[in-house]
matplotlib code that plots the C-alpha trace (Angstrom):
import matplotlib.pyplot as plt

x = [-13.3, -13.8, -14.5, -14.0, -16.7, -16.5, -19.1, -17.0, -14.4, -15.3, -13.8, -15.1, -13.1, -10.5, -10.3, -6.8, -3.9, -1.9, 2.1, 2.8, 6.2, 6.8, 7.5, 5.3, 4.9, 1.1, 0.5, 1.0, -1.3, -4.1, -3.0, -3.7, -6.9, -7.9, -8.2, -11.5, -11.2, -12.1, -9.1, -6.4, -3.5, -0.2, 1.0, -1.6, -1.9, 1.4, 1.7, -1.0, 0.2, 4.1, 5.2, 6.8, 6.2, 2.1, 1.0, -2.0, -2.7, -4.0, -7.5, -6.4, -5.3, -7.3, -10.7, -8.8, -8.5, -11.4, -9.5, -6.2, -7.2, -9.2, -6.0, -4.1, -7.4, -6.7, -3.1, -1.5, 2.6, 2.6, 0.9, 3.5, 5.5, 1.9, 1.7, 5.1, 3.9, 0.6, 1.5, 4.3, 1.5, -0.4, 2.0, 2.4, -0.9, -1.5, -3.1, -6.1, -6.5, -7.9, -9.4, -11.5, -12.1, -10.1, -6.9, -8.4, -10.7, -7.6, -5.8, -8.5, -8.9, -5.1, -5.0, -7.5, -5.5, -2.8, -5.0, -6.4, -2.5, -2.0, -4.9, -3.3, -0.2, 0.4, 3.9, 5.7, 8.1, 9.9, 12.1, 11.8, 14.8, 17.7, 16.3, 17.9, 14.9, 11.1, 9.3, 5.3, 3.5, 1.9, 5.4, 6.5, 3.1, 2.8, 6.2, 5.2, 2.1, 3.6, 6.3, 4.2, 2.2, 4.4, 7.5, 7.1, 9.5, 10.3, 13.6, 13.2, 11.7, 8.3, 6.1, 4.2, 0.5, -0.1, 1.7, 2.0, -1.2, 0.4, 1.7, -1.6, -2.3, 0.7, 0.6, -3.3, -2.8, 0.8, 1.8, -1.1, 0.3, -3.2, -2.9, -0.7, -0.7, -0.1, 2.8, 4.1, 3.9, 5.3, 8.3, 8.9, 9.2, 11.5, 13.4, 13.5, 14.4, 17.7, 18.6, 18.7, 16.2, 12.9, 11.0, 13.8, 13.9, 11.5, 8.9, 9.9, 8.7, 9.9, 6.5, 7.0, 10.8, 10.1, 7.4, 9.6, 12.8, 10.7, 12.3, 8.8, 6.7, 9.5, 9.2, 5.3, 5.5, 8.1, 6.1, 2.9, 4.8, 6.0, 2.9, 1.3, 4.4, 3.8, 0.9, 1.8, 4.6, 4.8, 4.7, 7.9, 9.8, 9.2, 10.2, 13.1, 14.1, 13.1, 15.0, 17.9, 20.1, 20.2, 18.6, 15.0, 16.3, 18.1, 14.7, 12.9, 15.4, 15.2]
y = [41.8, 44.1, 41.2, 41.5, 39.6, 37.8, 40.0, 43.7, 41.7, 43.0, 39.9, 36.2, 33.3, 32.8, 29.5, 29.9, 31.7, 33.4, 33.2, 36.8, 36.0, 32.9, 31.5, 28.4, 25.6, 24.9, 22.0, 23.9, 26.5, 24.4, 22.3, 25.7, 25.8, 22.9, 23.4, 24.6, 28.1, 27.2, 24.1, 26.5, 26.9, 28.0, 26.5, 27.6, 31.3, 31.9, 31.0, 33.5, 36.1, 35.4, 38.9, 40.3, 37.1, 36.1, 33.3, 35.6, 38.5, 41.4, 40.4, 36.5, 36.8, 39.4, 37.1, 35.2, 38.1, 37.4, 33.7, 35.2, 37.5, 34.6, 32.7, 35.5, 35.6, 31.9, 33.2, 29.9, 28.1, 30.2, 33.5, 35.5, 34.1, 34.6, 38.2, 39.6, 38.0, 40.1, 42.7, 43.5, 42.2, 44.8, 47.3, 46.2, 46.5, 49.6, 51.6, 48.7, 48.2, 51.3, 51.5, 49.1, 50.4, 47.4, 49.0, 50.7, 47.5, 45.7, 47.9, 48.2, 44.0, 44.2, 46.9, 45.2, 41.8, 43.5, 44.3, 41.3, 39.2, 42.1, 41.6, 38.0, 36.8, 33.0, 31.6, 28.8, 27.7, 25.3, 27.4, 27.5, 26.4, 28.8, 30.3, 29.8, 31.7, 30.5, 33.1, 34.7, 32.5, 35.6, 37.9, 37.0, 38.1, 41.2, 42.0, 41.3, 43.7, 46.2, 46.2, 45.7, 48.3, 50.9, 50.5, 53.4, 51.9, 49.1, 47.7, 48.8, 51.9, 51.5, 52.6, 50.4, 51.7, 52.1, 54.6, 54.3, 53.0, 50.3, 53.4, 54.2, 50.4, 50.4, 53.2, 52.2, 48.7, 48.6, 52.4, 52.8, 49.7, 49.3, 46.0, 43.0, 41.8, 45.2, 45.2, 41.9, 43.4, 46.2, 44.4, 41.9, 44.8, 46.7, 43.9, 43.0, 47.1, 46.8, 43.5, 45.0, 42.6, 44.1, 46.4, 46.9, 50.4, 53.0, 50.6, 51.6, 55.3, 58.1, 57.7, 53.8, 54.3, 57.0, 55.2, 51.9, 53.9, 55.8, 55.2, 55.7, 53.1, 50.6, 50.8, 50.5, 47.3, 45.5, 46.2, 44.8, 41.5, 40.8, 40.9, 39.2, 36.5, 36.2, 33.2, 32.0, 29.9, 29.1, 32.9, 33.4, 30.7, 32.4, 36.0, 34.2, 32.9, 35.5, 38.9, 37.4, 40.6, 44.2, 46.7, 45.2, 42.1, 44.2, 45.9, 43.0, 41.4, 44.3]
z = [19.6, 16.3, 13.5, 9.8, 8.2, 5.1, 3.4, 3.8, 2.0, -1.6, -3.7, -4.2, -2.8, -5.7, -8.0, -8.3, -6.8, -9.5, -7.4, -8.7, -7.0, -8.5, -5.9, -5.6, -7.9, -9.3, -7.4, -4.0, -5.3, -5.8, -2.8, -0.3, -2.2, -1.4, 2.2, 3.3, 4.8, 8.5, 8.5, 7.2, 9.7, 8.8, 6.5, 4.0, 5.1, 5.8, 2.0, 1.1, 3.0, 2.5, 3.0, 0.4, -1.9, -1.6, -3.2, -5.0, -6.2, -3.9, -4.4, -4.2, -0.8, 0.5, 0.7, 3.5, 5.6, 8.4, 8.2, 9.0, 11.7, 13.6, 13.0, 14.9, 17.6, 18.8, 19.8, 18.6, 18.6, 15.2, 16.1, 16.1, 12.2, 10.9, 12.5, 11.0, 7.5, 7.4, 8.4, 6.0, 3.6, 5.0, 4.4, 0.7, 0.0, 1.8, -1.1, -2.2, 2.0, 2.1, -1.4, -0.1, 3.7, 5.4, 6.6, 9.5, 10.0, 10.3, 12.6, 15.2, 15.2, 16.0, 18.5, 20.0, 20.3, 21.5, 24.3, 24.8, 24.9, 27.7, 29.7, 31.2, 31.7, 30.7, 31.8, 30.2, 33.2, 30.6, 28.7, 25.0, 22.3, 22.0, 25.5, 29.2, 30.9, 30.5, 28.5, 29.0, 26.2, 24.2, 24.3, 20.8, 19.5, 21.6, 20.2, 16.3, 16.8, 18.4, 15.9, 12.8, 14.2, 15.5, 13.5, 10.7, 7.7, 6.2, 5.3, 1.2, 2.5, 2.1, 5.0, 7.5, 7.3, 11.2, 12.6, 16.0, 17.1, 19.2, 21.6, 23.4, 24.0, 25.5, 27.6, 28.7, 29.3, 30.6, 31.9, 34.2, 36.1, 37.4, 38.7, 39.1, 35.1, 33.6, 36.7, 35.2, 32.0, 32.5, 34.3, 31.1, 28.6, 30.7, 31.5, 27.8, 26.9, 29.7, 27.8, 24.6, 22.8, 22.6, 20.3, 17.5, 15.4, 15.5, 17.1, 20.1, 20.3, 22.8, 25.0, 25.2, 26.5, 29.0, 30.0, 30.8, 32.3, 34.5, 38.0, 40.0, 37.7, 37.8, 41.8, 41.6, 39.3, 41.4, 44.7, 42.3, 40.9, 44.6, 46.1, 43.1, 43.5, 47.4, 47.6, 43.8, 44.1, 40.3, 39.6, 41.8, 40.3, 37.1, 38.5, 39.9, 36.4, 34.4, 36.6, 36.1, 35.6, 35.7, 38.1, 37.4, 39.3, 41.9, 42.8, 42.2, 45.1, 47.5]

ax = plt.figure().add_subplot(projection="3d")
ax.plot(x, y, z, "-o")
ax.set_aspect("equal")
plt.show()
């Protein structure tokens, strides 16, 4: 994967973050300080990239960036919080990202996680609070990116600096429905696109949906997921929990 290094970031570690937001006592700016850059999680760069209310200043926060992306790299319980966060940071700092030649940096790193979350599927058979089916372990992050990097406006009108350039990742890695994981892939989005719950707003562009409602592909992946299911008894169970509605399931079943 594409890695930012510390040196293209053009700013020194910062002795202080300057809560331009005010919203963040002095004590828990110099306690995210504290932390060495290799033991932050979270809780500390979620703080520095808070959205819309960063702890720092541009050039505060944006020495972390390398940290934050390897954050997003080990694919983590809070991947996908720390994903929407950066990248409306991202959008909000859209001008000085590319001032300083890191926006496009940035979005090839995340177009190439987005890649690598589709290249596997990991199921959670135990469903998760709030949810009656199990879910794939990496969809709430696949979701973020492709949102953060598909969805063209944000809510007080500014723009999100990607474009669309989660669409040909999608339609590479997913459309082609090569094999049986871009088949199971392809399955959980359109499930999740007949359900109503998946890729909100413009993130879901006109390639992307005629991709998922296209009647031949959604035959090829359920033949695919079947005959992936067959000799993986787990991987049926899941199927079996997850098609639990709606003409997916009914082709799934037939």
């Amino acid at each position: 994967m594409t890695e930012i290094r510390q040196k293209q970031i053009p700013y020194r570690r910062p002795s202080k973050l300057s809560d331009p937001g005010c919203d963040f006592t002095p004590e828990e700016c110099a306690a995210i300080l504290a932390v060495p850059d290799e033991r932050m999680g979270f809780r500390e760069l979620g703080s520095i990239f808070q959205s819309y209310l960063p702890a720092g200043t541009y050039e505060e926060c944006a020495y972390f960036i390398p940290r934050v992306l390897r954050f997003l790299d080990d694919r983590g319980d809070d991947a996908s919080d720390m994903a929407d966060n950066f990248l409306v940071w991202v959008a909000e700092q859209k001008a000085e990202l590319e001032s300083d030649g890191l926006l496009l940096p940035i979005c090839v790193h995340l177009q190439e996680l987005l890649r690598s979350c589709l290249s596997e599927l990991r199921v959670q058979m135990d469903p998760l609070p709030g949810k009656d089916v199990p879910y794939p372990i990496d969809c709430s992050l696949v979701e973020s990116l492709i949102v953060g990097l598909n969805r063209t406006r944000l809510v007080n009108g500014k723009y999100r600096p990607f474009g669309n350039a989660a669409t040909p990742i999608i339609l590479d890695a997913v459309g082609t429905i090569k094999d049986g994981v871009a088949a199971s892939w392809f399955a959980i989005f359109a499930s999740l696109l007949e359900r109503g719950v998946f890729l909100l707003g413009e993130a879901i562009d006109a390639p992307i949906y005629d991709m998922l409602t296209d009647e031949a592909r959604i035959a090829k992946a359920c033949h695919l997921v079947r005959e992936a299911s067959r000799n993986d008894r787990q991987l049926a169970a899941f199927w079996r929990r997850w098609c639990w509605k709606g003409a997916f399931l009914r082709s799934f079943e037939d």
